[in-house]
PDB file as gemmi writes it, atoms N, CA and C in Angstrom:
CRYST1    1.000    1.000    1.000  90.00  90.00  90.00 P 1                      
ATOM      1  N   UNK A   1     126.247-109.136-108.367  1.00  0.00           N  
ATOM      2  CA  UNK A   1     125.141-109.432-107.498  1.00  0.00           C  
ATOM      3  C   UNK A   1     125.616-109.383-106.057  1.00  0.00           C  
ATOM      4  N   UNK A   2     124.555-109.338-105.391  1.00  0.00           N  
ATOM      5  CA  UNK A   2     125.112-108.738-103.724  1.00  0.00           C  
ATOM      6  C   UNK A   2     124.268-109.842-103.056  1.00  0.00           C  
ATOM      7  N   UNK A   3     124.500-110.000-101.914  1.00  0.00           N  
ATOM      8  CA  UNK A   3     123.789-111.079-101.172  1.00  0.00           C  
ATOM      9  C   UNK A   3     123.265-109.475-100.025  1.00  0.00           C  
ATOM     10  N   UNK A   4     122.032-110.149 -99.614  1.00  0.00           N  
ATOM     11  CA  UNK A   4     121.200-109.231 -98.242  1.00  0.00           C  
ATOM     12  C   UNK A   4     121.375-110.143 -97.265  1.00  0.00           C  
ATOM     13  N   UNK A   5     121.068-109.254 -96.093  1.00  0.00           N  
ATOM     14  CA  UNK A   5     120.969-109.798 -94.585  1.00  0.00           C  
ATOM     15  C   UNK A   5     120.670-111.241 -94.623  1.00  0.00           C  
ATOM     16  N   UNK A   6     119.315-111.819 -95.685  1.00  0.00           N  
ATOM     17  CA  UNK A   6     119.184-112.840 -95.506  1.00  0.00           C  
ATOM     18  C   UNK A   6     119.379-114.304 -96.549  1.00  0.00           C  
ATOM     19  N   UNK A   7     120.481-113.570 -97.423  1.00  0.00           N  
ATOM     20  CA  UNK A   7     120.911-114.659 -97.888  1.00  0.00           C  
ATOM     21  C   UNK A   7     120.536-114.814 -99.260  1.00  0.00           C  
ATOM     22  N   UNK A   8     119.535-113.526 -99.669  1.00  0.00           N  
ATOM     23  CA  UNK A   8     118.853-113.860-101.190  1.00  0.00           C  
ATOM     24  C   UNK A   8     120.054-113.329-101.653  1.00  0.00           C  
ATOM     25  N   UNK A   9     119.793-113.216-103.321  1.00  0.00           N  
ATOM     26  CA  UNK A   9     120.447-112.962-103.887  1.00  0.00           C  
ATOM     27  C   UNK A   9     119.819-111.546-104.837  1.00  0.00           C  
ATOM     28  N   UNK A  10     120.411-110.190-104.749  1.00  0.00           N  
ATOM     29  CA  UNK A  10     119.282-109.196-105.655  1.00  0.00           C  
ATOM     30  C   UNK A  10     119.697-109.337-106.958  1.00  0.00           C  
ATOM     31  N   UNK A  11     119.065-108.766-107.693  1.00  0.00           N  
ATOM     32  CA  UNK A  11     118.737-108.851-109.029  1.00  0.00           C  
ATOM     33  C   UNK A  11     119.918-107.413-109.424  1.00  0.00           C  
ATOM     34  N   UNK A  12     120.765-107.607-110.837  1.00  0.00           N  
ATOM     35  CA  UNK A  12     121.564-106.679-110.914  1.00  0.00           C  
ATOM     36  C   UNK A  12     120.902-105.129-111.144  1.00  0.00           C  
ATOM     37  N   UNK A  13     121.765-104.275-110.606  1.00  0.00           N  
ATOM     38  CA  UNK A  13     120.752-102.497-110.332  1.00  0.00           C  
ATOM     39  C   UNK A  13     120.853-102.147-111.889  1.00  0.00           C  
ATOM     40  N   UNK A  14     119.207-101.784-111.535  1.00  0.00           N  
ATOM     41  CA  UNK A  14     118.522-101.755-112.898  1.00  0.00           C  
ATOM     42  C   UNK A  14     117.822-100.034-112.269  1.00  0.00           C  
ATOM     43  N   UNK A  15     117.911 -99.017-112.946  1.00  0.00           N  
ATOM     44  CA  UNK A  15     117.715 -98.005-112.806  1.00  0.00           C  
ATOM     45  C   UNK A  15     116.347 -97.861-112.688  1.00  0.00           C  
ATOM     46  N   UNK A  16     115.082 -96.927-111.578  1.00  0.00           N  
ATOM     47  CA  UNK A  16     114.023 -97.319-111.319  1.00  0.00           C  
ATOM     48  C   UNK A  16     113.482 -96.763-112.725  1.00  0.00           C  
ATOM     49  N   UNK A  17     112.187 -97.208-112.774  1.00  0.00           N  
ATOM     50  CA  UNK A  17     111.326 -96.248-113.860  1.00  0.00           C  
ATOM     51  C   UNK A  17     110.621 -95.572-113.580  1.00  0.00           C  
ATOM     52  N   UNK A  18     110.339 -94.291-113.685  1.00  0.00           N  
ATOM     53  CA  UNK A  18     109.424 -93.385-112.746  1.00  0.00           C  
ATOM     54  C   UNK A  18     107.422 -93.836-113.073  1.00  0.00           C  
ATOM     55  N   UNK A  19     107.158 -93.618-112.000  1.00  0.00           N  
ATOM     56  CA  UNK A  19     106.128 -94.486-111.984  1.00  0.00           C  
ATOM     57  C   UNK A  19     104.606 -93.491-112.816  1.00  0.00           C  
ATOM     58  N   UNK A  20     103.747 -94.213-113.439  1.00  0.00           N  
ATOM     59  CA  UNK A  20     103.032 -93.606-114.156  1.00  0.00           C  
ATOM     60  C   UNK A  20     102.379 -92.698-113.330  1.00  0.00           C  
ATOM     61  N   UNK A  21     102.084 -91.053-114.070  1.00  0.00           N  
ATOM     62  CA  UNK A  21     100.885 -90.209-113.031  1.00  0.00           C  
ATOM     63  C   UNK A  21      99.917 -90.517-113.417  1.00  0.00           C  
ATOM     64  N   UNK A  22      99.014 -90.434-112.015  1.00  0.00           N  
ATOM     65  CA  UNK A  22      97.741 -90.543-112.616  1.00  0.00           C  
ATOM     66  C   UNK A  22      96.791 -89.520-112.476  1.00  0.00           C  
ATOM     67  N   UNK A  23      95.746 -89.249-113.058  1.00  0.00           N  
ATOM     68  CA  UNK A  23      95.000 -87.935-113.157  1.00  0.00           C  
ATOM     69  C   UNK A  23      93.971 -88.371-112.047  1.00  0.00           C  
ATOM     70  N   UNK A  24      93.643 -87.226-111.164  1.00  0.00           N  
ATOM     71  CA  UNK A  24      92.880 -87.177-110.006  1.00  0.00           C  
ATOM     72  C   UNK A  24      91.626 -86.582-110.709  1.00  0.00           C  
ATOM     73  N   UNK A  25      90.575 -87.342-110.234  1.00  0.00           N  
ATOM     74  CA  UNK A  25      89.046 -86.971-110.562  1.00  0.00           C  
ATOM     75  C   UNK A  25      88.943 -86.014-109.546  1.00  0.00           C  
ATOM     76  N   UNK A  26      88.703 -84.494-110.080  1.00  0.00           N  
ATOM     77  CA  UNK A  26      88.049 -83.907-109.427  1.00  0.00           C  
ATOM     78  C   UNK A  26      86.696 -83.692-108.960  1.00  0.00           C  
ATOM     79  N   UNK A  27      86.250 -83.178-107.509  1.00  0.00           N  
ATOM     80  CA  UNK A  27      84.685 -83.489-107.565  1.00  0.00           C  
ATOM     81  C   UNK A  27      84.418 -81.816-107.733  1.00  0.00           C  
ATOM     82  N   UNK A  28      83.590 -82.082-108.363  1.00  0.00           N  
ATOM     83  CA  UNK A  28      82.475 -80.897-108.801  1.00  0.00           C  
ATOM     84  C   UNK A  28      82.205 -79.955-107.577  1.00  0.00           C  
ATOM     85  N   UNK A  29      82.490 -78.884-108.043  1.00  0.00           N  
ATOM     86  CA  UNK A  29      82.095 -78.089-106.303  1.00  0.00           C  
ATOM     87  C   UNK A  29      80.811 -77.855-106.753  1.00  0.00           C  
ATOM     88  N   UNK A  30      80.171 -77.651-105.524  1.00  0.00           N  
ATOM     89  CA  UNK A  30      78.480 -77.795-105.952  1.00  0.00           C  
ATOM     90  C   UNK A  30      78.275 -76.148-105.300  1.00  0.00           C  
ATOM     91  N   UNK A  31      77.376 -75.696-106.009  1.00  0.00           N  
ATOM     92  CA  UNK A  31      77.210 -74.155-105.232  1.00  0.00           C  
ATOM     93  C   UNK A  31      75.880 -74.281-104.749  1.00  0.00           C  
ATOM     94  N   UNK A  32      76.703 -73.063-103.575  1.00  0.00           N  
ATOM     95  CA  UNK A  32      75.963 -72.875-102.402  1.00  0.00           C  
ATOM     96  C   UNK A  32      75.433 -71.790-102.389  1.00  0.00           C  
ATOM     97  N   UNK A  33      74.269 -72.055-102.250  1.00  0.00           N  
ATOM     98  CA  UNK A  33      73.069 -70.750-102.154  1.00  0.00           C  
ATOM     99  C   UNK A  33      72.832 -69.959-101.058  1.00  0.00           C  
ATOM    100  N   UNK A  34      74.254 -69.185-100.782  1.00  0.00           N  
ATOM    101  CA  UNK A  34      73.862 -67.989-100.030  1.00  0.00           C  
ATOM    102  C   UNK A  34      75.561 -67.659 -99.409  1.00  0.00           C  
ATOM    103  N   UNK A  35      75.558 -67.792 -98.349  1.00  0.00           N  
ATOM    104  CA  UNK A  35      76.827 -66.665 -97.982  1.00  0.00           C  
ATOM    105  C   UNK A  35      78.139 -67.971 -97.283  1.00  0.00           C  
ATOM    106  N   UNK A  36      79.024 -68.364 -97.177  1.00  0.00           N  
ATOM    107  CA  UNK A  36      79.859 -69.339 -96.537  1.00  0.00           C  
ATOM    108  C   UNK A  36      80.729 -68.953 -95.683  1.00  0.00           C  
ATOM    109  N   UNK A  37      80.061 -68.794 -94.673  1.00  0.00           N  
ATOM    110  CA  UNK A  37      80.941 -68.328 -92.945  1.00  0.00           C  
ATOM    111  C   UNK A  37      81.062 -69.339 -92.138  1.00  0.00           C  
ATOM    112  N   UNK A  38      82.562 -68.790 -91.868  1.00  0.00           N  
ATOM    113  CA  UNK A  38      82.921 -69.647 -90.206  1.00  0.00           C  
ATOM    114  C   UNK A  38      82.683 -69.253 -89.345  1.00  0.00           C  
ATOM    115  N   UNK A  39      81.878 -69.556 -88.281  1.00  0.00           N  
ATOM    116  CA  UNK A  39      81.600 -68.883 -87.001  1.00  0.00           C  
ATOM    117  C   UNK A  39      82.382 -69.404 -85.667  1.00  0.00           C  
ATOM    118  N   UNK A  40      82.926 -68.885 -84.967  1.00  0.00           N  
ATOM    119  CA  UNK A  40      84.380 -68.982 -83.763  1.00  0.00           C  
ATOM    120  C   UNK A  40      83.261 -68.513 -82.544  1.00  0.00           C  
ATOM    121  N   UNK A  41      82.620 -69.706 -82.146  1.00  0.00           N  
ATOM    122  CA  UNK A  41      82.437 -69.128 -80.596  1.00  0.00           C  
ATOM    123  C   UNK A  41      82.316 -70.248 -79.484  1.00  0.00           C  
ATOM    124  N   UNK A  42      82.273 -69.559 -78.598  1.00  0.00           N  
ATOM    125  CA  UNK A  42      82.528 -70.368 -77.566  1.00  0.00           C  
ATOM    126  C   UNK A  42      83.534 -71.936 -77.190  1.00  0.00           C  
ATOM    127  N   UNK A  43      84.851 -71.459 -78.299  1.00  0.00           N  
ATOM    128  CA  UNK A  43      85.695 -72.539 -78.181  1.00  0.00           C  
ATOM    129  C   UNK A  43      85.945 -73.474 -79.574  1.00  0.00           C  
ATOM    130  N   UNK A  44      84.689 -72.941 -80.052  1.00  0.00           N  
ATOM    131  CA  UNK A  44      85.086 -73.830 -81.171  1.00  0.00           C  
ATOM    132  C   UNK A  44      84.300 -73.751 -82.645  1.00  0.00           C  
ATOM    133  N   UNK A  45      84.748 -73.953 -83.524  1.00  0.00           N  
ATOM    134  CA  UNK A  45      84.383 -73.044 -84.974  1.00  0.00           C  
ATOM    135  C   UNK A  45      83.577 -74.201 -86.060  1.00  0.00           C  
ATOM    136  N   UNK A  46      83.082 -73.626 -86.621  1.00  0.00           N  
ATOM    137  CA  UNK A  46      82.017 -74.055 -87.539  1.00  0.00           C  
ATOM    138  C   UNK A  46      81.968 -73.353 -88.560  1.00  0.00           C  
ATOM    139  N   UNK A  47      81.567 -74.112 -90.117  1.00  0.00           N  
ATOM    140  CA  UNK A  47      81.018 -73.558 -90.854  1.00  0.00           C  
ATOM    141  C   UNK A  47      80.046 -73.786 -91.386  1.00  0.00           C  
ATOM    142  N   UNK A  48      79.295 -72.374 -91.937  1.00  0.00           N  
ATOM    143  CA  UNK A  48      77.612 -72.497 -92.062  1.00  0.00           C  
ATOM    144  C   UNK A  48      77.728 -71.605 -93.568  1.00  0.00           C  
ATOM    145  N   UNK A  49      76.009 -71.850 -94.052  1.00  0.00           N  
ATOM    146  CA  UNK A  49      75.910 -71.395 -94.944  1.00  0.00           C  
ATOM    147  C   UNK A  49      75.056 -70.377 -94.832  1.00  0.00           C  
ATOM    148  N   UNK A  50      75.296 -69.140 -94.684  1.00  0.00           N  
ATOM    149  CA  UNK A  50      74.127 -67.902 -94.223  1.00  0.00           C  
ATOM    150  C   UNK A  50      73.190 -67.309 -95.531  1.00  0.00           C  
ATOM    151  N   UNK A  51      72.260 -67.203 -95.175  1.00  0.00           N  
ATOM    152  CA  UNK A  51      71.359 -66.318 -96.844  1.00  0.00           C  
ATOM    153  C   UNK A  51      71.619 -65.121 -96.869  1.00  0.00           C  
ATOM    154  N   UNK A  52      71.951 -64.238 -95.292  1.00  0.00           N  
ATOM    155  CA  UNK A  52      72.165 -62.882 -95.773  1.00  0.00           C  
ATOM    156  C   UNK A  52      73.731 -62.267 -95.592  1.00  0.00           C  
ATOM    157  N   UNK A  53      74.069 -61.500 -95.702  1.00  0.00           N  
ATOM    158  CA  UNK A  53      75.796 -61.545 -95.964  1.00  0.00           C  
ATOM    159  C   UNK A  53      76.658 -61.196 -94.159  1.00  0.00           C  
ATOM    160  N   UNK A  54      77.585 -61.417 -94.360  1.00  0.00           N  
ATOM    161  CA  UNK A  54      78.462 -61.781 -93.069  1.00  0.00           C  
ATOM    162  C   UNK A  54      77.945 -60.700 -92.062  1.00  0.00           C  
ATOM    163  N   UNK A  55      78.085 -59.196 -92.299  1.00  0.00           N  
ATOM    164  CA  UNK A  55      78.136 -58.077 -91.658  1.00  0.00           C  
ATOM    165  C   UNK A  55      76.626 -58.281 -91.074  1.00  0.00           C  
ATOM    166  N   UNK A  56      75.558 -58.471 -92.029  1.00  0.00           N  
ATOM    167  CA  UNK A  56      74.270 -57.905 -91.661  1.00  0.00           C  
ATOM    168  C   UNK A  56      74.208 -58.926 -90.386  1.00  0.00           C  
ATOM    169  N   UNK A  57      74.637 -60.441 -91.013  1.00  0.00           N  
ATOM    170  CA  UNK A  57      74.446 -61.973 -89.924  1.00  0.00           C  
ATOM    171  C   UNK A  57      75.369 -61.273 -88.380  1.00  0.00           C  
ATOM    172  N   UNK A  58      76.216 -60.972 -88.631  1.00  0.00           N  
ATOM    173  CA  UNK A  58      76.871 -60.691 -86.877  1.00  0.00           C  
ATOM    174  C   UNK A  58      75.927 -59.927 -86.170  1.00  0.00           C  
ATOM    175  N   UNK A  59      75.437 -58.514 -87.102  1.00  0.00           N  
ATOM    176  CA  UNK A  59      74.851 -57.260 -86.471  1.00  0.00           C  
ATOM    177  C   UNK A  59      73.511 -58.021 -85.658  1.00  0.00           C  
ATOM    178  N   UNK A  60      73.023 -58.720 -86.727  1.00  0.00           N  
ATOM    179  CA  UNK A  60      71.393 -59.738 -85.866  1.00  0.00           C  
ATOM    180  C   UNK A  60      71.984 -60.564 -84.802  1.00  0.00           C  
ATOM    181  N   UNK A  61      72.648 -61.530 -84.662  1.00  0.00           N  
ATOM    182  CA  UNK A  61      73.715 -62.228 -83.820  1.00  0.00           C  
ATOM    183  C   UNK A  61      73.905 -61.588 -82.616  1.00  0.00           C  
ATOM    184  N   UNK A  62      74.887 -60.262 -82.222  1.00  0.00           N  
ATOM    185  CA  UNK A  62      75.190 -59.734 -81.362  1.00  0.00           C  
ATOM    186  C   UNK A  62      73.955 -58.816 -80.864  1.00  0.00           C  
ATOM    187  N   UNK A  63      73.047 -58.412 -81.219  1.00  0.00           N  
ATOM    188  CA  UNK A  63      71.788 -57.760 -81.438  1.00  0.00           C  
ATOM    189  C   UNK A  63      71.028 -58.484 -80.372  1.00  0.00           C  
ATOM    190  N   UNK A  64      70.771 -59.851 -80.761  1.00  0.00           N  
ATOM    191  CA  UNK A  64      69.789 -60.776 -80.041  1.00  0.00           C  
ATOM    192  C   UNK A  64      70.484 -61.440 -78.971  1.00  0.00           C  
ATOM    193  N   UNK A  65      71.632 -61.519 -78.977  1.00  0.00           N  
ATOM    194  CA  UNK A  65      72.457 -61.713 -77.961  1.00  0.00           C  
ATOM    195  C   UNK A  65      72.685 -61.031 -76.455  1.00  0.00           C  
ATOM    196  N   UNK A  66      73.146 -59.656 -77.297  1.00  0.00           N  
ATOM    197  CA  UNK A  66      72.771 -58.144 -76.032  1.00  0.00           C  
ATOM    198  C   UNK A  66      71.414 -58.112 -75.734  1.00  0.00           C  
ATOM    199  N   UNK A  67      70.491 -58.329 -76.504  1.00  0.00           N  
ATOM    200  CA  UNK A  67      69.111 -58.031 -76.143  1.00  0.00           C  
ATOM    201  C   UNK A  67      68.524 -59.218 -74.772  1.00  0.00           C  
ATOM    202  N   UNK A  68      68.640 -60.498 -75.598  1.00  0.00           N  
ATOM    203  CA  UNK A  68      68.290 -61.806 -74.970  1.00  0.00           C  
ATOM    204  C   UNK A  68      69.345 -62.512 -73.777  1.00  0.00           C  
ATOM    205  N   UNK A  69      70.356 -62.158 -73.947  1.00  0.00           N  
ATOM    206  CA  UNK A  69      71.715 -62.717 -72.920  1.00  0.00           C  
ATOM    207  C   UNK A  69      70.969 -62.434 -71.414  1.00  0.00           C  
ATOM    208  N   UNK A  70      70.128 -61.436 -70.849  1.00  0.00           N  
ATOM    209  CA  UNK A  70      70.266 -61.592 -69.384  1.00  0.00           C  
ATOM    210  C   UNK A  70      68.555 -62.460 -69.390  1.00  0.00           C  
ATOM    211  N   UNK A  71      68.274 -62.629 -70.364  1.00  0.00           N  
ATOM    212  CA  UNK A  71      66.575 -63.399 -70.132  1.00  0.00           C  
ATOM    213  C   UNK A  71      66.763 -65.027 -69.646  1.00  0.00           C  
ATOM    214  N   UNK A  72      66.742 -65.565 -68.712  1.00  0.00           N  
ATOM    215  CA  UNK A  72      66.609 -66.611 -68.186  1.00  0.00           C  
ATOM    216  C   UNK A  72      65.790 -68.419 -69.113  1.00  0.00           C  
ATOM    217  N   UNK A  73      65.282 -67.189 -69.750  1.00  0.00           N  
ATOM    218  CA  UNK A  73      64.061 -68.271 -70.572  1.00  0.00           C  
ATOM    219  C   UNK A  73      64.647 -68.124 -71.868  1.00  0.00           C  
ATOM    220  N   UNK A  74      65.493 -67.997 -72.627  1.00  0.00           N  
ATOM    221  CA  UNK A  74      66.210 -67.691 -73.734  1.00  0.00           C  
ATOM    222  C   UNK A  74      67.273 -68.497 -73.352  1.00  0.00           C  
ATOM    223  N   UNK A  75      67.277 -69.798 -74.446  1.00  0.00           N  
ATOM    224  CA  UNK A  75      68.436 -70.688 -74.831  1.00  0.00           C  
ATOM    225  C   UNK A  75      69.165 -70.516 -75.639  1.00  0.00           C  
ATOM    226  N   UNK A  76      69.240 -69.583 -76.808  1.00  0.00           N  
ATOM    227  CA  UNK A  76      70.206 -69.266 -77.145  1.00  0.00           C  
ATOM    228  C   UNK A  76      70.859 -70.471 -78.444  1.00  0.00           C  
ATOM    229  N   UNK A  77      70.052 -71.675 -78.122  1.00  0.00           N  
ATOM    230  CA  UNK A  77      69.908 -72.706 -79.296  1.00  0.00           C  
ATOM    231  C   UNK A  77      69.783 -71.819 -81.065  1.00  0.00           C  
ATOM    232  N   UNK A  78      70.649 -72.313 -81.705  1.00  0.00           N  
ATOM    233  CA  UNK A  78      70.519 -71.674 -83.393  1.00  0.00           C  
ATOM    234  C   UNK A  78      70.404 -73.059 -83.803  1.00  0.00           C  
ATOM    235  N   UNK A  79      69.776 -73.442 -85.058  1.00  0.00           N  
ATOM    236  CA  UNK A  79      69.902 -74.183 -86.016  1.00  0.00           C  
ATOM    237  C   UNK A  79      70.128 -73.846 -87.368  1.00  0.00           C  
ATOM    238  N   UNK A  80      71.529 -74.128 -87.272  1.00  0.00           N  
ATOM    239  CA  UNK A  80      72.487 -73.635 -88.868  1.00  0.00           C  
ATOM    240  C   UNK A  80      72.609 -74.525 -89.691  1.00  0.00           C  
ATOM    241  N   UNK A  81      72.681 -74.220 -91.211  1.00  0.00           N  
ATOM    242  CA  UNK A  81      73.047 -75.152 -91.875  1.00  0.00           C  
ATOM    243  C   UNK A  81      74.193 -75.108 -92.656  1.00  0.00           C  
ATOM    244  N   UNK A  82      74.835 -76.418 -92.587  1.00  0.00           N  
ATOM    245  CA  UNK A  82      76.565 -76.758 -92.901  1.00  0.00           C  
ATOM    246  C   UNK A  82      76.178 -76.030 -94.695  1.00  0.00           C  
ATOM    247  N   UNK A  83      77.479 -76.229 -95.161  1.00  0.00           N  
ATOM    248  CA  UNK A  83      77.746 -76.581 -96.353  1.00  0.00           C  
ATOM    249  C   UNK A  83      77.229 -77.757 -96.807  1.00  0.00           C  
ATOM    250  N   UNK A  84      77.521 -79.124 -96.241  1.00  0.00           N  
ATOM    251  CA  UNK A  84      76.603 -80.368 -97.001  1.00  0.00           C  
ATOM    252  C   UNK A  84      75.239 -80.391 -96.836  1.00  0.00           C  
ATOM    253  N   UNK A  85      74.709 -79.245 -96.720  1.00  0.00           N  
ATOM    254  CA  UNK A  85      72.735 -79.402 -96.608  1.00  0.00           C  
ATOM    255  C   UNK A  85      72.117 -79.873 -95.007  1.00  0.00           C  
ATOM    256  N   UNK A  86      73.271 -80.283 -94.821  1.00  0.00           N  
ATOM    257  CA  UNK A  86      73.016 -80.600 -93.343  1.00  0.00           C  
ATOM    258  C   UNK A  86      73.280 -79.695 -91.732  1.00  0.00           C  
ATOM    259  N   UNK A  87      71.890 -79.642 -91.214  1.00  0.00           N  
ATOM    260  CA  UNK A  87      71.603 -78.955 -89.981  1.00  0.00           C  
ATOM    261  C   UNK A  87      72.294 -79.103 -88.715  1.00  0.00           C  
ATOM    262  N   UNK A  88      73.075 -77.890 -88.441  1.00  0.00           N  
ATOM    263  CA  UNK A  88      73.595 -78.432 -86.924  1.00  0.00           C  
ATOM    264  C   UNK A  88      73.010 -77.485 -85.821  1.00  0.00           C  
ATOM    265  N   UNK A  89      72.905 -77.948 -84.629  1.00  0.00           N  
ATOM    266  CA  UNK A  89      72.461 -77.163 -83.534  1.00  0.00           C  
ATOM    267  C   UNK A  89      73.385 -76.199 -82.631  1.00  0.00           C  
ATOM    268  N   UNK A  90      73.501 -75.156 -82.611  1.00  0.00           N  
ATOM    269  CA  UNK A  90      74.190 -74.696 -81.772  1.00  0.00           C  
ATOM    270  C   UNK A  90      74.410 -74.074 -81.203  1.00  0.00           C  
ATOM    271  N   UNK A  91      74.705 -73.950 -79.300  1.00  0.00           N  
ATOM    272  CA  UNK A  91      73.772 -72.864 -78.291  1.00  0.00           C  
ATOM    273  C   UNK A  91      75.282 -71.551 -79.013  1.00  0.00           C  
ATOM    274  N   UNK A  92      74.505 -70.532 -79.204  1.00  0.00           N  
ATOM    275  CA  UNK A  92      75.659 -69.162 -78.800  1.00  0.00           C  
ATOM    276  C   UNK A  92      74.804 -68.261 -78.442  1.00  0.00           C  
ATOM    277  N   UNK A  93      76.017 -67.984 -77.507  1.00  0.00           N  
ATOM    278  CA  UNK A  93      75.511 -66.925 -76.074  1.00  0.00           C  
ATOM    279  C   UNK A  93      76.579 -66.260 -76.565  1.00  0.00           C  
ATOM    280  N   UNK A  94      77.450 -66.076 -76.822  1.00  0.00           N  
ATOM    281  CA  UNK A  94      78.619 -65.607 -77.729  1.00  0.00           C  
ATOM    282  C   UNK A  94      79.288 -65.896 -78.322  1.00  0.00           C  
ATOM    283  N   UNK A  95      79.231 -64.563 -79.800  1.00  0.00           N  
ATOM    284  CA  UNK A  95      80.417 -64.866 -80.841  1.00  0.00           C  
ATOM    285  C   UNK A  95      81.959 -64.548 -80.452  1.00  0.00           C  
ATOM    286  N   UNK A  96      82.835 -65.280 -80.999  1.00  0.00           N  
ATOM    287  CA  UNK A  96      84.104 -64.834 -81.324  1.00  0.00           C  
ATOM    288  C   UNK A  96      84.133 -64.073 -82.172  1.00  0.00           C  
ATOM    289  N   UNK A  97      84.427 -64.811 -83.302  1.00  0.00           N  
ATOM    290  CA  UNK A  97      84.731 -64.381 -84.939  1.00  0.00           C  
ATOM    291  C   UNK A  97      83.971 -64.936 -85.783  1.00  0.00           C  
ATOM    292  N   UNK A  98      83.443 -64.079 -86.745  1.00  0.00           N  
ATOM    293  CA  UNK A  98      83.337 -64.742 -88.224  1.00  0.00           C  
ATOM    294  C   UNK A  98      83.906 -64.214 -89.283  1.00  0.00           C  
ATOM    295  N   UNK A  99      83.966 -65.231 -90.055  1.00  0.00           N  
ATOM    296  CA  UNK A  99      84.524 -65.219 -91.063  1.00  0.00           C  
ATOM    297  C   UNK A  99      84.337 -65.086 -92.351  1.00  0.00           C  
ATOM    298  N   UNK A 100      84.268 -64.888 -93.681  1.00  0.00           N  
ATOM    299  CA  UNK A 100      83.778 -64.679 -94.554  1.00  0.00           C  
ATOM    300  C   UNK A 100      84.562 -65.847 -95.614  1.00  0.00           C  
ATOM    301  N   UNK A 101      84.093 -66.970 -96.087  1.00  0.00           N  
ATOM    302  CA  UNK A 101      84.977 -68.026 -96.757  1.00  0.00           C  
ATOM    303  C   UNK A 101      85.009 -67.744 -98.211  1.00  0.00           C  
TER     304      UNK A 101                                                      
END                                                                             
């Protein structure tokens, strides 16, 4: 037996026992009805869930962008929706990148 810093006394070395695994509940991926892109603009990235597929979504995107970008009265506001069903707002005046998840 060994004495510690503070004077106890340890218990003689007893080899550890490896500790039980435990099984991780996985959660159910839930599917998503339609296309799962990241969109990279203006600094900072998001992901959305698009209905029509990546290529056609940029071509409308940059489309209404070039078209609408010098109109004064054009905000440029989108309302996308996440992966959790939930709506986010967000001005793009330009894309970076998207992505195809």
């Amino acid at each position: 037996m060994t004495e510690n810093l503070y004077g106890d006394v340890d218990a003689p070395d007893v080899p550890d026992a490896p500790a039980p695994k435990r099984k991780r509940k996985s959660t159910p991926k839930k599917k998503i009805d339609g296309n799962l892109l990241r969109v990279q603009a203006m600094g900072s990235s998001i992901e959305i869930v698009s209905p029509i597929p990546r290529d056609k979504f940029v071509e409308e995107m940059v489309e209404t962008i070039n078209t609408q970008g010098a109109n004064p009265d054009w905000s440029g506001w989108y309302h996308l929706k996440k992966p959790d069903d939930k709506i986010v707002s967000i001005r793009l005046r330009s894309i970076d990148v998207v992505e195809e998840l």
